[in-house]
C-alpha positions in Angstrom: -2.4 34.7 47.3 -5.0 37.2 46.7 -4.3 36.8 42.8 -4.6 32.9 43.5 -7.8 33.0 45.1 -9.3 35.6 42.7 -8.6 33.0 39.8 -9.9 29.9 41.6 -13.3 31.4 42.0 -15.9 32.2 39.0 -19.2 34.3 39.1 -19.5 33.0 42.7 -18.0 29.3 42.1 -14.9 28.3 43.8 -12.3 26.6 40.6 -10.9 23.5 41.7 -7.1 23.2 41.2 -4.2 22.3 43.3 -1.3 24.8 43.6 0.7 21.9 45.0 0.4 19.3 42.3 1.1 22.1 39.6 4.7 23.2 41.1 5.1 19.4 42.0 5.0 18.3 38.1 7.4 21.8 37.1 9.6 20.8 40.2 10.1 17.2 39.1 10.5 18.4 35.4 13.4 21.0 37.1 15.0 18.3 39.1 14.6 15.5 36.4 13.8 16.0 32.8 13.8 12.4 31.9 10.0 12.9 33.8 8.5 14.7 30.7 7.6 11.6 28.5 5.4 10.4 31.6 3.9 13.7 32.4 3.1 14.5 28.3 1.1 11.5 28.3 -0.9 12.8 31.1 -1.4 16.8 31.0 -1.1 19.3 28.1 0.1 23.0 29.0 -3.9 24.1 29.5 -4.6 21.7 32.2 -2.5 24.1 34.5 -4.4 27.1 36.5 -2.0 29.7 36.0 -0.8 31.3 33.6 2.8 31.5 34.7 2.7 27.6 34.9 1.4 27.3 31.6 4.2 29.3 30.7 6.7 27.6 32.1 5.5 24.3 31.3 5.3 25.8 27.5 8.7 26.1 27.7 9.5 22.8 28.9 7.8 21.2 26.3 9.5 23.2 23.7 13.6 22.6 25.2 12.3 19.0 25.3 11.2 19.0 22.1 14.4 20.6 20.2 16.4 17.6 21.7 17.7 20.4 24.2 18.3 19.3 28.6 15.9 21.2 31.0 17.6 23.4 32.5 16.6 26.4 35.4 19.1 28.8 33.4 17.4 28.2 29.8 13.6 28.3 31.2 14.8 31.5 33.4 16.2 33.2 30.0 12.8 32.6 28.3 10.7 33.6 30.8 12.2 36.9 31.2 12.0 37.3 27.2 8.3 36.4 27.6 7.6 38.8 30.3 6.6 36.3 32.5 9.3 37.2 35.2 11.9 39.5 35.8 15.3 38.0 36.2 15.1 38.1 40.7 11.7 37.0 40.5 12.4 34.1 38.1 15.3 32.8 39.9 13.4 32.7 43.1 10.1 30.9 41.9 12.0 28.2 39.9 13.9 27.4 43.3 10.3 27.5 45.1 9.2 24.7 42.3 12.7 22.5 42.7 11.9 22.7 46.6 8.1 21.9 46.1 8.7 18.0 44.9 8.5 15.7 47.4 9.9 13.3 45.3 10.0 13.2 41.4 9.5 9.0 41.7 5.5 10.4 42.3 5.2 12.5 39.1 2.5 10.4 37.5 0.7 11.0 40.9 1.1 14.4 40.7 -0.6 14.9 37.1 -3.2 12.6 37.1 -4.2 15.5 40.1 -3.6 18.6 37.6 -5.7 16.8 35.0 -8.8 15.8 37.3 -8.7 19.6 38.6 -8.7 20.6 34.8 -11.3 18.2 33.7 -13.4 19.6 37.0 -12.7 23.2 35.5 -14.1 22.7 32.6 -17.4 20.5 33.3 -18.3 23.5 35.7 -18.1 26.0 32.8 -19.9 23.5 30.6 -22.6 22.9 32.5 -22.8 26.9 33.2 -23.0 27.1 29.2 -25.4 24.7 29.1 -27.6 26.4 31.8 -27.3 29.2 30.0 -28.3 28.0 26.3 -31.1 26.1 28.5 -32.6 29.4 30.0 -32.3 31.6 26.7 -35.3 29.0 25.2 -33.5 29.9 21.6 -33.6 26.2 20.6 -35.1 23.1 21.2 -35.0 20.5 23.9 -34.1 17.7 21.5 -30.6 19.5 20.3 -29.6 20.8 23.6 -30.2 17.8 25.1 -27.8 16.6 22.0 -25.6 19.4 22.2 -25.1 18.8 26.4 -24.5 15.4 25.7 -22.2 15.9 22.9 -19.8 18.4 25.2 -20.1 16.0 28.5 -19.0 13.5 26.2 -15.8 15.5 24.6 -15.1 16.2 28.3 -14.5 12.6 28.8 -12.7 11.7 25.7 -10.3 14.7 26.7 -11.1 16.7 23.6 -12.0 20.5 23.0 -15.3 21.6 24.3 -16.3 23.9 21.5 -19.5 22.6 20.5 -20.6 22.7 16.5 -20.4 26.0 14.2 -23.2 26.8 11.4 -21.2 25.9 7.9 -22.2 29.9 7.2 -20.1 31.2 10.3 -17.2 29.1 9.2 -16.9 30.3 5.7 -17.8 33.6 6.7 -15.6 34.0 9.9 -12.8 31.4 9.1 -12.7 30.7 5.0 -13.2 34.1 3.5 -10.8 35.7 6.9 -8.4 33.4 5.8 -8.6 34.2 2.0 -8.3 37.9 2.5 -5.4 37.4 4.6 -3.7 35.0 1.9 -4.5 37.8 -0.7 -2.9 40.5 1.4 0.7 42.0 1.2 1.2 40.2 4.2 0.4 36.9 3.1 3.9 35.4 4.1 3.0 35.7 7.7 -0.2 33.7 6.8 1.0 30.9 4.9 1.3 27.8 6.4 5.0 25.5 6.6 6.8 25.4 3.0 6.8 22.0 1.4 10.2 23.0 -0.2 8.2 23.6 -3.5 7.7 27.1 -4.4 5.8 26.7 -6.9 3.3 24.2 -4.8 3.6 26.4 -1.7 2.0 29.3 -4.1 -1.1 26.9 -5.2 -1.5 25.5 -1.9 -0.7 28.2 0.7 1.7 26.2 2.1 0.7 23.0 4.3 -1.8 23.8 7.0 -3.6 22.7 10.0 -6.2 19.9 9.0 -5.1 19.8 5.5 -5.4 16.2 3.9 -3.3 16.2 0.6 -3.1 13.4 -2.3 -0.5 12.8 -4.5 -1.2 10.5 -7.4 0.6 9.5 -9.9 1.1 6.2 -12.0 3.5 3.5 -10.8 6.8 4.2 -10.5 6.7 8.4 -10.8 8.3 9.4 -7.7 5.3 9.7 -5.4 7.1 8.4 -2.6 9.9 10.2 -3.2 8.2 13.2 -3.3 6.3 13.2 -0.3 9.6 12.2 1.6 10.8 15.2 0.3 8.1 17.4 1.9 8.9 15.4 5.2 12.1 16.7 5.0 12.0 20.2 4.0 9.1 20.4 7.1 11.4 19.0 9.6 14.4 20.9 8.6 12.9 24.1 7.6 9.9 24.7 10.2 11.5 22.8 12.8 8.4 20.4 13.3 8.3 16.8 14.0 7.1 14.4 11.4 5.5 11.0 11.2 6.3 9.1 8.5 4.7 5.8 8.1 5.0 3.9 4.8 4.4 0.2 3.5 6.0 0.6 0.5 9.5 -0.5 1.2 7.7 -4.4 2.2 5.2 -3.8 -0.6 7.8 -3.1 -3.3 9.9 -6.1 -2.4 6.7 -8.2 -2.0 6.0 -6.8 -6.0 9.4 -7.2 -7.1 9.2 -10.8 -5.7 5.9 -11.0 -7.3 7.2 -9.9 -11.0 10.2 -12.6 -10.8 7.8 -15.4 -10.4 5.8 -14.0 -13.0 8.6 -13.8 -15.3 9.8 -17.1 -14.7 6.4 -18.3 -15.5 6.2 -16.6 -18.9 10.1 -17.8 -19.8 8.9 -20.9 -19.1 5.8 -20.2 -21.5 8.1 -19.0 -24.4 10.5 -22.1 -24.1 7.4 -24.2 -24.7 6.1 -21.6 -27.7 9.8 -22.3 -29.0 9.7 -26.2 -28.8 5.9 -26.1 -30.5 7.7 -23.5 -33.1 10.6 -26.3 -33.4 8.4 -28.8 -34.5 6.2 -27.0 -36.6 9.2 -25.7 -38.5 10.0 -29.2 -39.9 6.7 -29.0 -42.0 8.8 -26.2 -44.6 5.3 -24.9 -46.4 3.6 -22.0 -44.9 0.8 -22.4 -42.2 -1.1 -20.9 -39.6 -0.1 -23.2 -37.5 3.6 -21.3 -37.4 2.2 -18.3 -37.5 -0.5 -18.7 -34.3 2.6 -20.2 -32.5 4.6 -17.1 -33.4 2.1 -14.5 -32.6 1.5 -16.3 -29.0 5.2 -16.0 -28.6 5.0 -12.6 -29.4 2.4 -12.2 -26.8 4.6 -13.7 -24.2 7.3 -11.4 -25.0 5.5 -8.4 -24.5 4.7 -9.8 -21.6 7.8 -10.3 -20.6 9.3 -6.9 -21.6 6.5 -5.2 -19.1 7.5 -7.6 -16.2 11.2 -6.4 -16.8 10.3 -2.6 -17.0 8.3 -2.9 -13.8 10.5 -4.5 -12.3 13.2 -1.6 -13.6 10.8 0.6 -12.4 10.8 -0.4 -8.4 14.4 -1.1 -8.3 14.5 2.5 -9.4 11.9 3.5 -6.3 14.6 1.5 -4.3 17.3 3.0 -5.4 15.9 6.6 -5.2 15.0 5.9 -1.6 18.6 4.3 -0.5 19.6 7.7 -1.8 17.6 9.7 -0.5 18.9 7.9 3.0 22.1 7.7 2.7 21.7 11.8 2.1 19.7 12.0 5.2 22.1 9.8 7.1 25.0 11.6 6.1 23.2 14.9 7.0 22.7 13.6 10.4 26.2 11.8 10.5 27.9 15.7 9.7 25.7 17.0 12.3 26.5 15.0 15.6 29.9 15.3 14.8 30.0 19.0 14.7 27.7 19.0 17.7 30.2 16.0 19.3 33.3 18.4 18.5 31.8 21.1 20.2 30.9 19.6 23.2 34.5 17.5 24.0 36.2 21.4 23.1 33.8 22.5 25.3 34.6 20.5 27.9 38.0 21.0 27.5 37.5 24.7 28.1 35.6 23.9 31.6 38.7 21.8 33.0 41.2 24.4 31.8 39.1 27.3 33.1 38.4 25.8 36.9 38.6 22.6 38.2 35.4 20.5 38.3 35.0 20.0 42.3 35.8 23.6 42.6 33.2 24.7 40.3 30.6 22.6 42.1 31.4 23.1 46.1 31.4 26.8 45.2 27.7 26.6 45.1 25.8 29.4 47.2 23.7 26.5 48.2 23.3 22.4 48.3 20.3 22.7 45.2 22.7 24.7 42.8 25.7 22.3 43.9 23.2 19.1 43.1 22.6 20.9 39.7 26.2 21.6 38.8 26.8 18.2 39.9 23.4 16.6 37.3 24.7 19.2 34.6 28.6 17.2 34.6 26.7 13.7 34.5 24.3 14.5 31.6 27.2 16.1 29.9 28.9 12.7 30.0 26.1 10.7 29.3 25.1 12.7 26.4 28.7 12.2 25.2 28.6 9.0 25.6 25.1 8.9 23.6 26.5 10.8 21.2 29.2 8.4 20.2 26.7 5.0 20.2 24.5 7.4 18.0 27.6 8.4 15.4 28.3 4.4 15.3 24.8 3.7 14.9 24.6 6.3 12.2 27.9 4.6 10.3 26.6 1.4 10.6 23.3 2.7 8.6 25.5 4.2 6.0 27.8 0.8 5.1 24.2 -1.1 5.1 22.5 1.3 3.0 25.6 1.7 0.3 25.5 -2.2 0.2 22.4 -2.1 -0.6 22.4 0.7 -3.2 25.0 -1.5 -4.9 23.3 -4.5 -4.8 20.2 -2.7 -6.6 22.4 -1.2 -9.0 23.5 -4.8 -10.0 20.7 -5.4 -10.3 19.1 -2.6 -12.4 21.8 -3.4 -14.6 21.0 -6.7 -15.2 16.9 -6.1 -16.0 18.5 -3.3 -18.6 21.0 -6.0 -20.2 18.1 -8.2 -20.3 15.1 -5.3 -21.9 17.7 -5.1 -24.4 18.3 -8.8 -25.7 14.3 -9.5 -25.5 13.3 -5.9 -27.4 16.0 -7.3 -30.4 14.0 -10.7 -29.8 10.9 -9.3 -30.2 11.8 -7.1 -33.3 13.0 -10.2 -34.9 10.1 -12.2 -34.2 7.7 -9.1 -35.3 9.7 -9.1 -38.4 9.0 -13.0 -38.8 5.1 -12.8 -38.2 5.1 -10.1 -41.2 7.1 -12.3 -43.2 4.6 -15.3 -42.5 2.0 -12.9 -43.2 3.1 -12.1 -46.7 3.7 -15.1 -47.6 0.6 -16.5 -47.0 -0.9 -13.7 -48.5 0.5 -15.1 -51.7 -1.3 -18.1 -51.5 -4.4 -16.5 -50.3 -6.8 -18.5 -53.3 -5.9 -22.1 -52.2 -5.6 -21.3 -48.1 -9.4 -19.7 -49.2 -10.4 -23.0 -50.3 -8.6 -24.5 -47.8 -11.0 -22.5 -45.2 -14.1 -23.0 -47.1 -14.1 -27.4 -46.8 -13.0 -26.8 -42.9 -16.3 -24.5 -42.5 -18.0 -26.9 -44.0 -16.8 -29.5 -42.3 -17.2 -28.0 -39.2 -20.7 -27.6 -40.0 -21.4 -31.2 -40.6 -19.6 -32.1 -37.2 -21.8 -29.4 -35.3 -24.9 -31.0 -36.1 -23.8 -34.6 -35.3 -22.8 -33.1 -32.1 -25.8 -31.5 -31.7 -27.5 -34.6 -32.7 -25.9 -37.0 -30.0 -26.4 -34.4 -27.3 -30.1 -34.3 -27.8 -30.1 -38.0 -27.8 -28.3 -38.6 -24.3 -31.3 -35.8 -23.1 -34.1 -37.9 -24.8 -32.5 -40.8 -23.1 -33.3 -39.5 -19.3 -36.7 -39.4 -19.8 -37.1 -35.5 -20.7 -39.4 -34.1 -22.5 -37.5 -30.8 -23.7 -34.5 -29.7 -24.1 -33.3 -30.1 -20.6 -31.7 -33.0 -19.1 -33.9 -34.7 -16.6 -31.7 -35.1 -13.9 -31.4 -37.7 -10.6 -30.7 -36.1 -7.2 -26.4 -38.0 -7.9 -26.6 -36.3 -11.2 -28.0 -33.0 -9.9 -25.3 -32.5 -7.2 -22.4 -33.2 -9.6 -24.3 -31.0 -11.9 -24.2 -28.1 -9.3 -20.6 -28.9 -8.2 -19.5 -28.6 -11.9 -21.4 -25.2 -11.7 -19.5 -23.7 -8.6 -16.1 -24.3 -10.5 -16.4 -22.5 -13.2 -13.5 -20.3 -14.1 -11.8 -23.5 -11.9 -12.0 -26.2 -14.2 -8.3 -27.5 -14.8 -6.8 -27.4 -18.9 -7.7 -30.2 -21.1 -4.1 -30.5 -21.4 -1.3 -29.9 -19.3 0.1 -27.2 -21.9 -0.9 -25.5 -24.7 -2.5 -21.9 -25.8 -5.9 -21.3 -27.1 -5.4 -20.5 -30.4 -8.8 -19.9 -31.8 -11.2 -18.2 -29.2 -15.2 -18.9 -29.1 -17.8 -16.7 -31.2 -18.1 -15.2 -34.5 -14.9 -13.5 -35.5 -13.0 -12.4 -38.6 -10.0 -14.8 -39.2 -6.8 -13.8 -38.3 -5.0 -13.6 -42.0 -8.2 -13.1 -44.0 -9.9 -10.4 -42.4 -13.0 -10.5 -44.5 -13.5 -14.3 -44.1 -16.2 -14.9 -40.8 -15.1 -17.7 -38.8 -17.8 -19.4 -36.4 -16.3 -21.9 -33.5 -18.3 -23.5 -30.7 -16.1 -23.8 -28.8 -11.6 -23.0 -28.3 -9.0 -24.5 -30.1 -6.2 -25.4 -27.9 -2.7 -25.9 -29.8 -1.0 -28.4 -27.5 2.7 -30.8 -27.8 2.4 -33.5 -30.3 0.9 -36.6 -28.5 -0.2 -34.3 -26.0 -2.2 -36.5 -23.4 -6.0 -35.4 -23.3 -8.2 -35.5 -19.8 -11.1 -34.9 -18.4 -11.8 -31.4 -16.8 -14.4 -33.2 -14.1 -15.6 -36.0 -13.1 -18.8 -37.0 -14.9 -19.7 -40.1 -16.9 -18.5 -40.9 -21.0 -21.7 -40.3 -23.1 -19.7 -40.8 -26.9 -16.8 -42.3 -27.3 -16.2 -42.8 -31.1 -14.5 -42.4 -34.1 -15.9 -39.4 -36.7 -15.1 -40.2 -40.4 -15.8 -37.2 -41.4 -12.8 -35.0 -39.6 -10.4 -38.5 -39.0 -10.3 -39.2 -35.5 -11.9 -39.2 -32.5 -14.7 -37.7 -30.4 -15.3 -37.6 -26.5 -18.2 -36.3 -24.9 -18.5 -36.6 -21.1 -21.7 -35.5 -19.0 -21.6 -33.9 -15.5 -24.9 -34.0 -14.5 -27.0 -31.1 -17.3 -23.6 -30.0 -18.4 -21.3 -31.8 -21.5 -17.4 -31.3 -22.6 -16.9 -32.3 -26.0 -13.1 -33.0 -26.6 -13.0 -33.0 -30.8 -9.8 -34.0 -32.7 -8.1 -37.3 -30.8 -6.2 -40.0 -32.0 -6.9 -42.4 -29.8 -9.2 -42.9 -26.9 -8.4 -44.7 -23.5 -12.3 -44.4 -22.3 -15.3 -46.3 -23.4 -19.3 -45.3 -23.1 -20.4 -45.7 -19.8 -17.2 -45.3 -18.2 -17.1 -43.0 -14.9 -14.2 -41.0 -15.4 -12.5 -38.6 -12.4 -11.1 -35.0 -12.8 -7.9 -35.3 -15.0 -8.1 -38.9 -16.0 -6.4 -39.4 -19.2 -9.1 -39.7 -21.4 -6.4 -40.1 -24.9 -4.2 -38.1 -27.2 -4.8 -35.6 -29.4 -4.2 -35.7 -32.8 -1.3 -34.4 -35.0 -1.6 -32.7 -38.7 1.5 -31.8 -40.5 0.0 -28.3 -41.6 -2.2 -27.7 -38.3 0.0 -28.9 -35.9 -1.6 -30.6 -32.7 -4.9 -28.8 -32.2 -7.6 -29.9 -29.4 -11.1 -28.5 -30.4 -12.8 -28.2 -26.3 -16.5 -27.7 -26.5 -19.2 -26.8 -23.0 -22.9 -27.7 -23.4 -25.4 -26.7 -20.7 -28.2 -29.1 -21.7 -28.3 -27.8 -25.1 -26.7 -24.1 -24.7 -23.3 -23.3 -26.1 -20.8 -22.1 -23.3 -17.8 -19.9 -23.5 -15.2 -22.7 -22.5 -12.8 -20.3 -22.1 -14.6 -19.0 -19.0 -14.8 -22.2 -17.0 -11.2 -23.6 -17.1 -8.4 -21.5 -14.6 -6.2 -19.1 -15.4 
């Protein structure tokens, strides 16, 4: 008592504790071990007074921990190996504990009491601290008023008390310590737990307290794997607990889910290419029609070939992963059954060695016979546990194999596949090439060819241009701008907030000639200026309007042999150039993807529909209005 009472007082203060809620939470932790998971979420070891309960609660924590049953016997043996108690003094204290509880059904009770006497201790030396930096006069009001605040406050959040270090002192007195320790002979003592990696452990000194660590890697590398790994080697090699928490498995199947719909889409993109390529093959000269057709196919089936090899690439993940479990499981699987074969031998031995009443009415009192008595029930119920685990366990392995199968199908079927489109795509490479050269040989006339179309173009620009300015003149503007009434303004701005929105002039097709100044694809030298995109569509492909707005022209161009549409939405204008026939008349209000006609068809240039966007009299990147 004199010991007790020496502790509970400081420079005059009288501690607060409770010596009977301390041995009340040990004693229900003695007499019923399934208590710790409520008591942990209440007190840590420091909360106790005295040492010796810190101790033994230490211990408690740590057979809990290792999967192991508190028992008297095992916290006795570590005690006396801790010089904590000797083996008569032990024995007798642990029985004072078991006595102590008046019942365990209270043990929440009894440490919510240990942690207010804790959180009691520690504002009193707090607040002595703070008296202390108050009466020194070494700093100013302002931060110990922040610094008292900051400590009251980590009181209440339950968190260490230690107020802020100077950046200095920590290099100094933590960084450089630890350095020169890491650099000594000794430097295994000082490393922190392996990551299984020697090579790693070397660069990084092991993993260590407060250590945040990123891998990175492109997709499909073995990050995960990797890091699992580490997991691993720390929880089988330093004995330590980890949390592993991962959205990758959902994210990978979301992906994989993600790269079959896109590959479905771009099949169904090269089946079209192949039924444009179909028809433009029945026209036996040489064009560039074929050979825009092929290189979008081409395209496609790059495309394609990535989607596969992604796709290759998670099943992979997948399959490194099921691995990597089924490994674990059977670990695990090897490991209760050793530990299950032990424990029925062991059991054996018991009933052959003394009979099981005997063993427990031979007690020397009624607290050892109640403990005999709970060691023979846990024993069965962790038998018992043992065996639903090893099922459990089983039941994991014939999932996971199935589905290590499965994804080896399946891996198997993306490789089959890689390899038919890679011979595709060598063949169609080797057929753009052989276009190529052959147009190459008729490069004077496809010249000439090129020139009249520039100038043709030309010639249709400015009648454009021409009709544009007119429907602006004809609002009643003055410049350049369309003079717009409050209908026509909000259609105007409407057309504006769906851009990169605007639905296709046709329902398929590929641009095939992209806006701006470029050199042409064949004749690299030859400059090739387009207002707008050409769109290579089906043959009789229907043509509509992208928004609603009102027809402005409507009529037939002699000088390129069809027809012309221009429709205005509010300031803005879509010029559709190259038709066959028109269903629409001047005037007419048209909606968003009325049929408007049909594009026209050329044996040589296939079925081409030249899109043009006007703002008032600005040229516009069509390209960057209509959806992906």
């Amino acid at each position: 008592m004199d010991e007790i009472n020496a502790l509970s007082s400081f420079d005059g203060v009288k501690m607060p504790f409770s010596l009977e809620a301390e041995q009340a939470v040990l004693g229900s932790l003695l007499i019923d071990p399934g208590c710790m998971p409520q008591v942990l979420m209440l007190v840590k070891g420091e909360y106790f007074y005295l040492p010796q309960h810190q101790a033994i609660f230490g211990i408690m924590v740590n057979i809990d921990a290792m999967g192991g049953k508190i028992d008297p016997l095992l916290v006795l043996d570590q005690l006396k190996k801790d010089n904590v108690y000797d083996d008569a003094g032990g024995k007798t204290y642990l029985f004072q504990l078991a006595q102590a509880v008046p019942s365990t059904a209270n043990v929440e009770a009894y440490a919510r009491i240990v942690r207010e006497k804790f959180y009691m201790r520690t504002l009193i030396n707090v607040s002595r601290e703070i008296i202390d930096s108050a009466t020194t006069e070494e700093a100013e009001a302002d931060l110990l008023l922040d610094a008292a605040e900051q400590r009251i406050y980590d009181i209440r959040q339950g968190k260490n008390t230690v107020g802020p270090s100077r950046l200095s002192d920590v290099i100094v007195n933590e960084v450089y310590d630890r350095l020169y320790k890491l650099s000594s002979p000794d430097r295994e003592q000082y490393m922190g737990f392996t990551t299984g990696f020697s090579d790693l452990d070397r660069v990084i000194s092991g993993l260590n307290k407060s250590d945040l660590i990123i891998v990175g890697a492109r997709p499909a590398m073995g990050k995960t794997s990797f890091a699992l790994n580490i997991a691993r080697n720390v929880a089988l090699k330093a004995k330590k607990k980890v949390l592993f928490f991962s959205l990758e498995i959902n994210v990978s199947a979301q992906s994989i889910s993600d790269i079959k719909k896109q590959k479905a889409k771009t099949e169904k993109e090269i089946a079209y290419l192949n039924s444009l390529l179909k028809e433009a093959e029945k026209n036996k000269s040489v064009s560039t029609q074929k050979l825009n057709i092929l290189r979008q196919k081409i395209q496609q089936s790059k495309k394609l070939l990535s989607s596969l090899n992604q796709e290759v690439g998670l099943i992979q993940n997948n399959i490194s992963a099921n691995e990597q479990r089924i490994k674990e499981l059977e670990e695990n699987k090897k490991s209760m059954l050793d530990l299950y074969a032990k424990l029925v031998y062991g059991s054996w031995k018991k009933r052959n060695k003394t009979d099981k009443l005997m063993f427990i009415f031979s007690s020397a009192d009624f607290n050892q016979a109640y403990n005999r008595f709970k060691y023979f029930q846990q024993i069965q119920e962790y038998s018992k546990r043992q065996l639903h685990m090893i099922q459990a366990v089983n039941d994991s392995l014939d999932v996971k194999n199935k589905e290590l199968k499965d994804l080896f199908a399946q891996k198997n079927t993306a490789l089959n596949e890689i390899g038919v489109q890679s011979k595709e795509l060598e063949s169609e490479q080797l057929k753009e090439n052989q276009y190529i050269a052959q147009i190459q040989k008729k490069e004077k006339d496809f010249r000439k060819k090129l020139q009249a179309e520039m100038q043709k173009r030309q010639r249709l620009a400015k009648q454009l241009d021409k009709l544009i300015a007119n429907q602006i003149k004809k609002s009643g503007s003055t410049t350049s701008t369309y003079k717009l009434t409050p209908e026509e303004q909000l259609v105007s701005n409407d057309f504006a907030k769906n851009k990169g929105k605007l639905p296709w002039p046709v329902t398929e097709g590929f641009i095939s000639e992209k806006f701006g100044v470029f050199n042409h694809s064949i004749h690299k030298l030859v400059e090739v200026a387009s207002r707008g995109i050409g769109i290579t569509t089906s043959k009789n492909a229907e043509v509509r309007s992208v928004f609603q707005g009102v027809v402005s022209v409507a009529m037939y161009m002699n000088d390129i042999d069809s027809y012309v549409v221009i429709i205005r939405h509010g300031s803005y204008f879509t010029v559709y150039i190259n038709l066959q026939e028109v269903k629409v008349n001047q005037g007419d209000v048209v909606k968003t993807k009325q049929v408007i006609g049909k594009v026209a068809h050329d044996e040589e240039k296939g079925s081409v529909l030249n899109f043009e966007v006007f703002k008032d009299t600005e040229k516009l990147n069509p390209e960057l209005w209509l959806a992906k």
